[in-house]
DOKE-240614 format. One record per residue: residue in three letters; x, y, z of N, C-alpha, C in turn. Coordinates in steps of 0.05 Angstrom, whole numbers, padded with zeros to 5 digits, always signed. Atoms other than C-alpha are relative to their C-alpha. Example, Ala and Ser with C-alpha at 12.3 -4.5 7.8 and 13.67 -1.06 7.14 Angstrom:
ALA+00018-00024+00000+00246-00090+00156+00018+00024+00000/SER-00016-00024-00001+00273-00021+00143-00015+00022+00014/
% end
This chain:
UNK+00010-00004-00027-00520+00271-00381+00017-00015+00019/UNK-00018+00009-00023-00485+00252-00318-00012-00019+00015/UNK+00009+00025-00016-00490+00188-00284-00017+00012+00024/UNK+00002+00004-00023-00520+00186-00223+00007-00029+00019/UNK-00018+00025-00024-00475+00154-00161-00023-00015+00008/UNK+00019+00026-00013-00543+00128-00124-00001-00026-00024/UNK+00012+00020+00019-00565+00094-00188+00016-00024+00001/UNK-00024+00022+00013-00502+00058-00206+00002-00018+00032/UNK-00005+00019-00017-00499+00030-00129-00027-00014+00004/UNK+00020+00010-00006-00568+00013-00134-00022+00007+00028/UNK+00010+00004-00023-00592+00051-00074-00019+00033+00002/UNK+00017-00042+00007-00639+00123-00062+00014+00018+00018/UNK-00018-00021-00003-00613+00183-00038-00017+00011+00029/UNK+00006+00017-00013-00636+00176+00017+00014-00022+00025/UNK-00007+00020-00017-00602+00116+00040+00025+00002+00026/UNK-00012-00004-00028-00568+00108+00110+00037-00006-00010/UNK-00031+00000+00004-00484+00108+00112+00001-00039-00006/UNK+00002+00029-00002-00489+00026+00125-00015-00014-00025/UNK+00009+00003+00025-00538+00019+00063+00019+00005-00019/UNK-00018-00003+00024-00488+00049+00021+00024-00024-00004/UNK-00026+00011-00005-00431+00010+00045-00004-00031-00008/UNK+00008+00018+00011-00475-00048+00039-00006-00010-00027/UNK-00009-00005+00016-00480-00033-00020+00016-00010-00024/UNK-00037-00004+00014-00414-00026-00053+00010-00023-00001/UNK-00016+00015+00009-00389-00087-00025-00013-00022-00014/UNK+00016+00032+00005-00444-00134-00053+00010+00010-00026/UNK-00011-00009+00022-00425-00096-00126+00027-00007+00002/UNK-00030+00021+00001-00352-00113-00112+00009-00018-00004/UNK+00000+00027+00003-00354-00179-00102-00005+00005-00024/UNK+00016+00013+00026-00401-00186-00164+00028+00005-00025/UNK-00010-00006+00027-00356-00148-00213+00030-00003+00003/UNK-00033-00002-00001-00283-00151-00181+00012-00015-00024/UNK-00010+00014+00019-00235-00172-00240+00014-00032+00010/UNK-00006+00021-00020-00204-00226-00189-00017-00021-00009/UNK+00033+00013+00000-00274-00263-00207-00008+00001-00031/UNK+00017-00003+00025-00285-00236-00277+00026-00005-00019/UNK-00020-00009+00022-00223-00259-00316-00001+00009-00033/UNK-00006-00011+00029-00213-00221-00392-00035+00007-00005/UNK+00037-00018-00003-00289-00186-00371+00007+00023+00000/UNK+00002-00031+00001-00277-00113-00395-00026+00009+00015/UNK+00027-00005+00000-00349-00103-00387-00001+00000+00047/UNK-00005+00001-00033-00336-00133-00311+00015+00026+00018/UNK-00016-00021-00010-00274-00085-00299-00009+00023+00002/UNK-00001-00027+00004-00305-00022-00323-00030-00002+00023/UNK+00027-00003-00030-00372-00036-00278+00019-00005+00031/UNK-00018-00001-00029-00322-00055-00218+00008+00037+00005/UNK-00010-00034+00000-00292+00023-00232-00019+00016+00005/UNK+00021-00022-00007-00356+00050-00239-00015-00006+00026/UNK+00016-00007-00035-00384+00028-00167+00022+00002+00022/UNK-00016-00006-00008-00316+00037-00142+00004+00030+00014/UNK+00001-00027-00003-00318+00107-00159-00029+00013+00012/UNK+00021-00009-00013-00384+00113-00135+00003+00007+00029/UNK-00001-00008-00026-00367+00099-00067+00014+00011+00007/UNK-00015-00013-00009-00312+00133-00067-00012+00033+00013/UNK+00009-00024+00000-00352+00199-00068-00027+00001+00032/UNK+00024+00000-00028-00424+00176-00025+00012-00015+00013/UNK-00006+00011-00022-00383+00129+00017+00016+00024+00021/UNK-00011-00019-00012-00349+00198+00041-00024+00023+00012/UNK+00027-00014-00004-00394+00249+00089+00003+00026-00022/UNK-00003-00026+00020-00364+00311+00057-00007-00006-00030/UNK+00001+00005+00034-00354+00284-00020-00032+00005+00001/UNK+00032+00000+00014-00431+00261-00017-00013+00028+00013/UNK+00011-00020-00007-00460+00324+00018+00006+00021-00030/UNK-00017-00033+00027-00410+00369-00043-00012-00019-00031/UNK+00014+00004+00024-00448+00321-00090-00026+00006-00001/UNK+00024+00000+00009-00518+00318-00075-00002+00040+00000/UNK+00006-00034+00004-00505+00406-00066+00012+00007-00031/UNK-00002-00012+00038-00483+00400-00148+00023+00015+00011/UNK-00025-00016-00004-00416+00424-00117+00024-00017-00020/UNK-00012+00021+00018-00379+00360-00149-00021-00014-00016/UNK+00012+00024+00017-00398+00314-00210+00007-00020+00014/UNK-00007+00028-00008-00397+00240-00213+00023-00002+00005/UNK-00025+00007+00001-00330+00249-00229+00018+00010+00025/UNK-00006-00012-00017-00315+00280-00160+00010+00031-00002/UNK-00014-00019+00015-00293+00339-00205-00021+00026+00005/UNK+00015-00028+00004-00308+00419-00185-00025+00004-00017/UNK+00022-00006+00028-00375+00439-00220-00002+00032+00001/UNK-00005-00032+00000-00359+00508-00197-00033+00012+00008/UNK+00023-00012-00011-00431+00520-00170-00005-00017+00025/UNK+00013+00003-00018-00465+00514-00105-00023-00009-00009/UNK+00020-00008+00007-00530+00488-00101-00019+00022-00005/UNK+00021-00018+00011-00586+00526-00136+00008+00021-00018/UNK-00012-00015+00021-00546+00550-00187+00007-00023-00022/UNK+00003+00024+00018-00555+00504-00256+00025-00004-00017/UNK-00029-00001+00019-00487+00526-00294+00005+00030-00009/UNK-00006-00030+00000-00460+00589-00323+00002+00017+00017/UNK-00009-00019-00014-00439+00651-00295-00026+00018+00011/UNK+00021-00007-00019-00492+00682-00237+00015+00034-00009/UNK+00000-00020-00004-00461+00746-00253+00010+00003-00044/UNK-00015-00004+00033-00436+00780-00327+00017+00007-00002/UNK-00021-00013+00002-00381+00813-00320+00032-00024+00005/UNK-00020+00013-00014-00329+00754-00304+00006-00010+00019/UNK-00002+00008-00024-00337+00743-00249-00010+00020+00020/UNK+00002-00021-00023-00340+00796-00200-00025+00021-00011/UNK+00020-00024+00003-00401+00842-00191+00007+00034+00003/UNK-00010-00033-00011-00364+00905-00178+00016+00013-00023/UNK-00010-00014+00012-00326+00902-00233+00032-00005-00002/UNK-00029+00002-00008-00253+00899-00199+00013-00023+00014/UNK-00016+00021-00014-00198+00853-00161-00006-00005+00019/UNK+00000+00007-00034-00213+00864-00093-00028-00002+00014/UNK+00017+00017-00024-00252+00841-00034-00021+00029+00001/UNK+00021-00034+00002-00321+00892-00022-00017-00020+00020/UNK+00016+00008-00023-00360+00877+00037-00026+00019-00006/UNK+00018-00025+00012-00432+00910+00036-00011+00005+00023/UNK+00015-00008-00029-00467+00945+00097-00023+00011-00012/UNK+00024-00006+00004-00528+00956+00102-00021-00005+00030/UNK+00005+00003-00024-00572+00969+00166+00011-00004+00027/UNK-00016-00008-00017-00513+00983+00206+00016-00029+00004/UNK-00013+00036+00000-00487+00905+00200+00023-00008-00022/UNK-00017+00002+00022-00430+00886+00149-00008-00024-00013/UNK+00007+00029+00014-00454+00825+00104+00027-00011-00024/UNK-00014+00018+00007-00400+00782+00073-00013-00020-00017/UNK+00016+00026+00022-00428+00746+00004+00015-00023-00003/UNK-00011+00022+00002-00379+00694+00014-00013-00026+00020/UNK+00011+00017-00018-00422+00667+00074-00025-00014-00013/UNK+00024+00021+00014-00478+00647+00023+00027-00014-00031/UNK-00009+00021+00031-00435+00620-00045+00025-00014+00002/UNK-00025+00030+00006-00371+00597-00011+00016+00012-00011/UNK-00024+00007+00016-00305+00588-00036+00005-00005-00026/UNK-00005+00023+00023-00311+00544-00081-00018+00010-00027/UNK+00010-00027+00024-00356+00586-00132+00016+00019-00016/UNK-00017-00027+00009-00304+00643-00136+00029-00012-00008/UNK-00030+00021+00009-00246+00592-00147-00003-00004-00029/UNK-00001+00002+00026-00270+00588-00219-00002+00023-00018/UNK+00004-00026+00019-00277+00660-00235+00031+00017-00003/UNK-00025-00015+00004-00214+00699-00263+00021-00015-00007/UNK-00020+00013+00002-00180+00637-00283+00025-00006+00022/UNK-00023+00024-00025-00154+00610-00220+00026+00018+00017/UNK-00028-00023-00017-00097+00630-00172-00005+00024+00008/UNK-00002-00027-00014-00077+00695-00149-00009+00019-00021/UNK-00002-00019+00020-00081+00734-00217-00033+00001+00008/UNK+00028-00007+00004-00159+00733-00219-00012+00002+00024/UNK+00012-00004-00017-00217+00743-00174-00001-00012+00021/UNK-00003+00009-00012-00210+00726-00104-00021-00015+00014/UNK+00024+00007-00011-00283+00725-00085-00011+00026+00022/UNK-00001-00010-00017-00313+00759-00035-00001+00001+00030/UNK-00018+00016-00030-00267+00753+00034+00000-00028-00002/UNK-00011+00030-00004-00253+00687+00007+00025-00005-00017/UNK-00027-00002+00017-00189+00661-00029-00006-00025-00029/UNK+00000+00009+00025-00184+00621-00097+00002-00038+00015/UNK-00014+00023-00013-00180+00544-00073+00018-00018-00016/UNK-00031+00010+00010-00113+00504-00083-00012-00031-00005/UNK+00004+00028+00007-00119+00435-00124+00007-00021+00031/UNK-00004+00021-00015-00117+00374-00075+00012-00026-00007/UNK-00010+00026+00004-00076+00320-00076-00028-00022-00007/UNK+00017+00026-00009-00122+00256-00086+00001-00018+00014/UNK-00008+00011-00016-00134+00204-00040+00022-00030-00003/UNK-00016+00023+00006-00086+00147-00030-00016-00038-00005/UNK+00018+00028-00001-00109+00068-00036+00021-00019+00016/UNK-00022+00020-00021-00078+00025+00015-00005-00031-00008/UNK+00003+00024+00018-00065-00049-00019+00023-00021+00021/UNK-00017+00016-00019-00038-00108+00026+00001-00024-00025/UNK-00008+00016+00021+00007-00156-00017+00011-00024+00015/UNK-00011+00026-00012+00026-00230+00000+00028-00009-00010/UNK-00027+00004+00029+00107-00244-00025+00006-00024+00018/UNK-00028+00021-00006+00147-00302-00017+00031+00008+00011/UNK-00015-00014-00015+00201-00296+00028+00022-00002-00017/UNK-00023-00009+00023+00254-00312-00033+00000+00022-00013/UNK+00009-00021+00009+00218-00260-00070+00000+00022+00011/UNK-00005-00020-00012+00227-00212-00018+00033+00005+00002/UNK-00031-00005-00003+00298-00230-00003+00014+00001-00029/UNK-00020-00005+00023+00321-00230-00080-00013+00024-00018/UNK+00013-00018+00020+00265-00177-00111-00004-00024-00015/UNK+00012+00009+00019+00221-00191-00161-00023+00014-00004/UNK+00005-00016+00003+00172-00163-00200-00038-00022+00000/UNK+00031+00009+00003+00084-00176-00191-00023+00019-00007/UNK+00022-00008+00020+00030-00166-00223-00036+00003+00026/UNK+00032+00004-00019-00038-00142-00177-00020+00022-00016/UNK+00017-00015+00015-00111-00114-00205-00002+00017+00024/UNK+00005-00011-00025-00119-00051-00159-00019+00022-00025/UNK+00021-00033+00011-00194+00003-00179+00000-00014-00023/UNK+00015+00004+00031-00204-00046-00245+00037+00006-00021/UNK-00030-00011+00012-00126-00031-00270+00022-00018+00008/UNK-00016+00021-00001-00069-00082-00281+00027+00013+00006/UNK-00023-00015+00002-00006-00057-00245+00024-00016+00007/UNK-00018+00018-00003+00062-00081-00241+00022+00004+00020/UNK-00011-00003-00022+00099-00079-00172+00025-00012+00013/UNK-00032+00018-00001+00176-00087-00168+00002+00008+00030/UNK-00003-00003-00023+00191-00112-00106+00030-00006+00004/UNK-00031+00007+00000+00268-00098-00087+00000-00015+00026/UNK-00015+00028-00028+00313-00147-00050+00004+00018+00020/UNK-00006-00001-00033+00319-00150+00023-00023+00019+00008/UNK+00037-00011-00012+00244-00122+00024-00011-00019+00028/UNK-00005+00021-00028+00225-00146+00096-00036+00002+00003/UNK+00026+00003-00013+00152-00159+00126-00015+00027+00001/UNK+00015-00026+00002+00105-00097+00128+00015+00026-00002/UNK-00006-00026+00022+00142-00053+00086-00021+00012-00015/UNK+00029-00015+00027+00103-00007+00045+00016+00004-00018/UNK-00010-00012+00028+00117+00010-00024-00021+00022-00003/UNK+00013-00015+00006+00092+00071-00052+00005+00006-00024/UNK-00008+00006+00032+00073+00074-00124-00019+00028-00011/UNK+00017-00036+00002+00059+00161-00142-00010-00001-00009/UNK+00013-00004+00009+00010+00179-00177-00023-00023-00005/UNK+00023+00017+00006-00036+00109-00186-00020+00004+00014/UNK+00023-00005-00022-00085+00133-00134-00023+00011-00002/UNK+00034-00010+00000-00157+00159-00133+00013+00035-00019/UNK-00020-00026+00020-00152+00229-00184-00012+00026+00024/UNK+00008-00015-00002-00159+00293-00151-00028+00009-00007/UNK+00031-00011-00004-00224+00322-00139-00007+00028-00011/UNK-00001-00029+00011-00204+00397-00161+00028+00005-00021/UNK-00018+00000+00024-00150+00380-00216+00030+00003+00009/UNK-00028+00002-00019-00089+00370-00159+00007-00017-00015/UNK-00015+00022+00024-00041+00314-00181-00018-00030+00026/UNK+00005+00022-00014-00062+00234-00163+00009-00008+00022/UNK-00016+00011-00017-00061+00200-00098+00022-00026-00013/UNK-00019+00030+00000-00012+00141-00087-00012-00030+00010/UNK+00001+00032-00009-00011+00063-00084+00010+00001+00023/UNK-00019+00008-00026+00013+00043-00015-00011-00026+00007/UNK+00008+00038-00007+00022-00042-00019+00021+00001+00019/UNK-00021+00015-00015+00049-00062+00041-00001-00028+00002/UNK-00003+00023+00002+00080-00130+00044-00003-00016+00017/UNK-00003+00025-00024+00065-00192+00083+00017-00021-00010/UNK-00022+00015+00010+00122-00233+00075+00005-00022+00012/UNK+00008+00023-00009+00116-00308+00080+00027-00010+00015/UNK-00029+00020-00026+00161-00355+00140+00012-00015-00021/UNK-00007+00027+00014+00205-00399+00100+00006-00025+00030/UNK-00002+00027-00015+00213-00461+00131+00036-00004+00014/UNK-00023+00002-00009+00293-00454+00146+00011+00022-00004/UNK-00012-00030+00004+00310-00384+00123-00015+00020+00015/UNK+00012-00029-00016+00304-00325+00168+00017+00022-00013/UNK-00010-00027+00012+00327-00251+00146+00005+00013+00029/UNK-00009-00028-00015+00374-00200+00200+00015+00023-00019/UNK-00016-00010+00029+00388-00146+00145+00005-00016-00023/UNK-00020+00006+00019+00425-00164+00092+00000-00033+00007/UNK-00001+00034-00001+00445-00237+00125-00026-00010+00001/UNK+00026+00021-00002+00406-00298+00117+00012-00017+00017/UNK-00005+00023-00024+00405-00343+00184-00006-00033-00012/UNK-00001+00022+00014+00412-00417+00174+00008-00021+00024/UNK-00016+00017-00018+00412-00466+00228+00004-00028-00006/UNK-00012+00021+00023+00443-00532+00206+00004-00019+00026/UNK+00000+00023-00026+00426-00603+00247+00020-00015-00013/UNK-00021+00010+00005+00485-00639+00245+00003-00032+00020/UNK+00006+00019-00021+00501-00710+00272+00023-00006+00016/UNK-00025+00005-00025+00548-00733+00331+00022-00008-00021/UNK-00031+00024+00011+00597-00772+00282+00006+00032-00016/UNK-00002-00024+00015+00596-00701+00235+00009+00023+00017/UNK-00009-00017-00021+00603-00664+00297+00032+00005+00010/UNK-00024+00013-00019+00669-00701+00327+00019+00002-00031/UNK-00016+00015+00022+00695-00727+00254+00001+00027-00025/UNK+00005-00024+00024+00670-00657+00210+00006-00014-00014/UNK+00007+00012+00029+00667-00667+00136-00010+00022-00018/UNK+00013-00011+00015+00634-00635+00081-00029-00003-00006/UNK+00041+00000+00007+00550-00619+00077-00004+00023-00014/UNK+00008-00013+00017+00520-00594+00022-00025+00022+00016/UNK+00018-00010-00004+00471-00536+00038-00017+00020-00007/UNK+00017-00021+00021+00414-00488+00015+00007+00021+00002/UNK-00007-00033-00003+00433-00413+00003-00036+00014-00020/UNK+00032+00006+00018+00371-00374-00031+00015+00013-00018/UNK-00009-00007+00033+00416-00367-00098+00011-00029-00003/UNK+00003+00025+00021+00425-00446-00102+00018-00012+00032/UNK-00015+00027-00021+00459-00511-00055+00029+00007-00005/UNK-00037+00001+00005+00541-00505-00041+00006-00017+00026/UNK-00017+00023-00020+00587-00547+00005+00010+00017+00014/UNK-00015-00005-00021+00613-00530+00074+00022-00010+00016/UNK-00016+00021-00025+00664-00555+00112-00001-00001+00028/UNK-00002-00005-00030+00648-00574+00183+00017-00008+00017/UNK-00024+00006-00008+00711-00571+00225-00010-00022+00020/UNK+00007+00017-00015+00719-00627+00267+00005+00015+00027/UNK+00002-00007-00020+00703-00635+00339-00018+00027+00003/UNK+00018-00026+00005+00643-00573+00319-00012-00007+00028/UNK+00022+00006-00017+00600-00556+00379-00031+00012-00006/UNK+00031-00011-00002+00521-00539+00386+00008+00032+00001/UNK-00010-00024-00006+00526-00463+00374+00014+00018-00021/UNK-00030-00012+00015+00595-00455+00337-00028+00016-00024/UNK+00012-00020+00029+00574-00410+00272+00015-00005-00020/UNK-00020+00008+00029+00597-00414+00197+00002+00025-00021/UNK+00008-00026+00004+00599-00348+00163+00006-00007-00032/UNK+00001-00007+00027+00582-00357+00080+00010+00028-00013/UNK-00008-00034+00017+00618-00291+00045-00024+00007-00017/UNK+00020-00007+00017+00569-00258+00005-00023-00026-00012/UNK+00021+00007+00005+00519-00308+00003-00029-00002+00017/UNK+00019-00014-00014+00465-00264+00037-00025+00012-00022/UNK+00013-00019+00015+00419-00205+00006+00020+00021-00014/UNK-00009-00019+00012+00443-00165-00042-00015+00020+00001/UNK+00020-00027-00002+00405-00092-00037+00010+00018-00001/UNK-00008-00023+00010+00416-00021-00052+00023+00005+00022/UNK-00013-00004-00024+00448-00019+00023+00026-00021+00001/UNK-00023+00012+00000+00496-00072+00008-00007-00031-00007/UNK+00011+00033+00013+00510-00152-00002+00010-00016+00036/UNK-00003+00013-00027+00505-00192+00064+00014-00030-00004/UNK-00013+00030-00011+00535-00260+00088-00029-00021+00001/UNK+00016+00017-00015+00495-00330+00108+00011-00006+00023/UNK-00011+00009-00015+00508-00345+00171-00013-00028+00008/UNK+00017+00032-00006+00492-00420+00194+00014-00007+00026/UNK+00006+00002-00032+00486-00441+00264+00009-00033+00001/UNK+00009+00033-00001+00504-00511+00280-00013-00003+00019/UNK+00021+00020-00032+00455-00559+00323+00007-00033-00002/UNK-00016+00023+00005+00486-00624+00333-00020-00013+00018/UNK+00010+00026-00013+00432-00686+00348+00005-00020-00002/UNK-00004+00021-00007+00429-00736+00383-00009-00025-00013/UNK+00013+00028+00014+00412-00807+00355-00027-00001+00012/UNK+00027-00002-00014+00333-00824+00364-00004-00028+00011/UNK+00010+00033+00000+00343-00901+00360+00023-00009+00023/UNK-00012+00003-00007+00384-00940+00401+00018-00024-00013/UNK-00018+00004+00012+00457-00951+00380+00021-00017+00016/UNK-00017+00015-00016+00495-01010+00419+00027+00009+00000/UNK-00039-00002+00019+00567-00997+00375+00002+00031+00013/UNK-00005-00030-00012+00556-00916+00394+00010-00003+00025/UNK-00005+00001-00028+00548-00931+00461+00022-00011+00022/UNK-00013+00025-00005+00601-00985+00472+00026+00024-00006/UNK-00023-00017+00001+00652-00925+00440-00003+00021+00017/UNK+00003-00026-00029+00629-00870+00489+00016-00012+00010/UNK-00012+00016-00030+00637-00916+00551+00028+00004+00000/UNK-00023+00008-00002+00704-00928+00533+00019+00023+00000/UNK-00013-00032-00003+00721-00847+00527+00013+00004+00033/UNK-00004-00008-00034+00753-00818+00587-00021+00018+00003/UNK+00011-00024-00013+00712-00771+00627+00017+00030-00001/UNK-00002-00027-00002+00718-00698+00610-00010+00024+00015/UNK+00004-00018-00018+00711-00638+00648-00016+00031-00016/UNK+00012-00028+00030+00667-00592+00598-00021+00021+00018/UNK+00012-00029-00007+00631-00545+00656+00017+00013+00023/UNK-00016-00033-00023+00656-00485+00705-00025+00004+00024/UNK+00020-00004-00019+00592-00497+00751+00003-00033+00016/
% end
């Protein structure tokens, strides 16, 4: 016997759009796997009020269920209401006998039997498509895609800029979500077929996780390059040297020319993103501060500088 959707959400048939919804999410919570770790029993009740709402949380779905048009499983039942199963006619389908469309008059009016049984009745007679019965003045109906499930994912912004692969529970199901390098902030991925199943034996919707992709603290992403601004101090500035610094494939040494100003740039060769589109650079920015404390010996070697002429205003 076939479930019934109210039962499984706990609610009567009957109940208002906001009841249902209410619902659903108090059952979510309860059974989400998130909550229930290595709980089969959890997972498969999360699926089953999942799929519930998928159907009465919809106006159409629940209307094409409680008319016995769809099962639980959202799946064709090939009758309208007030028809219990089997074939309303004997012959195959068609009452006439033949392929084609037959309108009937009567009382000077033309009556159209597709305006009482629908489409969706005659879509199961003749084995489908064009070869078999069309109905009458109606056409055979075409499988439906299923719907998609829209999934928002949290990555690390290394993990975005080098790929990597994660693991998320999406509908009670453990999936595994490679995320390629130089993946940037609300990207979507689309993952075919994992999605809600067709309703009339179409193929599955799709996953679509889009990414929120965390700030690092000193790394920013333009394409390919990774920005890098690099505080430097007055004596490092004037005197350059060598500073070690972070790349996000590991720490290497720079050389900062002397006399550097606030500004200048340093351009790393390929130590950017690598991605299908190519392998980028780091570029690093210098910022040259000032001392916070006060430095007598600094100050005492300024003074004794000449005066330079460093603006055009």
């Amino acid at each position: 016997m076939n479930k019934n959707l109210y039962h499984v959400l706990g609610v009567s048939k009957d109940a208002s759009e906001a009841e249902i919804k209410s619902a659903y999410r108090k059952l979510a919570r309860k059974y989400h796997p998130d909550l229930n770790k290595d709980d089969k029993d959890a997972a498969e009740k999360f699926k089953e009020v999942s799929g519930a709402y998928d159907i009465l949380g919809d106006k159409e779905k629940r209307k094409k269920y409680d008319n016995n048009e769809i099962d639980a499983d959202g799946k064709p039942t090939g009758y309208g209401a007030g028809f219990g199963g089997g074939n309303p006619f004997g012959n195959g389908g068609n009452p006439f006998g033949g392929g084609r469309t037959y309108t009937y008059s009567g009382n000077g009016a033309d009556f159209d039997f597709s305006s009482i049984f629908g489409e969706d009745i005659f879509s199961q007679f003749g084995g489908g498509g064009n070869s078999g019965f069309q109905g009458f003045g109606g056409t055979s109906r075409r499988p439906r895609k299923g719907e998609d499930i829209a999934y928002t994912m949290k990555v690390d912004f290394l993990d975005a800029a080098k790929g990597a692969e994660k693991s998320v529970i999406i509908q009670g199901k453990n999936i595994n979500v490679k995320i390629p390098a130089g993946s940037q902030n609300e990207q979507t991925l689309r993952l075919k077929g994992l999605g809600y199943p067709s309703p009339n034996g179409g193929e599955n919707g799709d996953v679509l996780i889009t990414l929120n992709v965390d700030k690092h603290p000193y790394f920013t992403a333009d394409g390919n390059n990774i920005e890098l601004e690099l505080p430097i101090s007055v004596k490092e500035a004037v005197l350059g040297g060598k500073i070690t610094i972070p790349t996000i494939s590991g720490k290497v040494a720079v050389n900062v020319p002397a006399y550097s100003g606030s500004g200048d740039k340093l351009r790393l060769k390929g130590k950017g993103i690598k991605s299908r589109s190519g392998q980028g650079d780091q570029i690093v920015t210098l910022k040259i501060i000032s001392p916070k404390n006060k430095n007598a010996e600094l100050e005492k070697v300024l003074a004794s500088l000449p005066d330079e002429t460093i603006r055009t205003f």
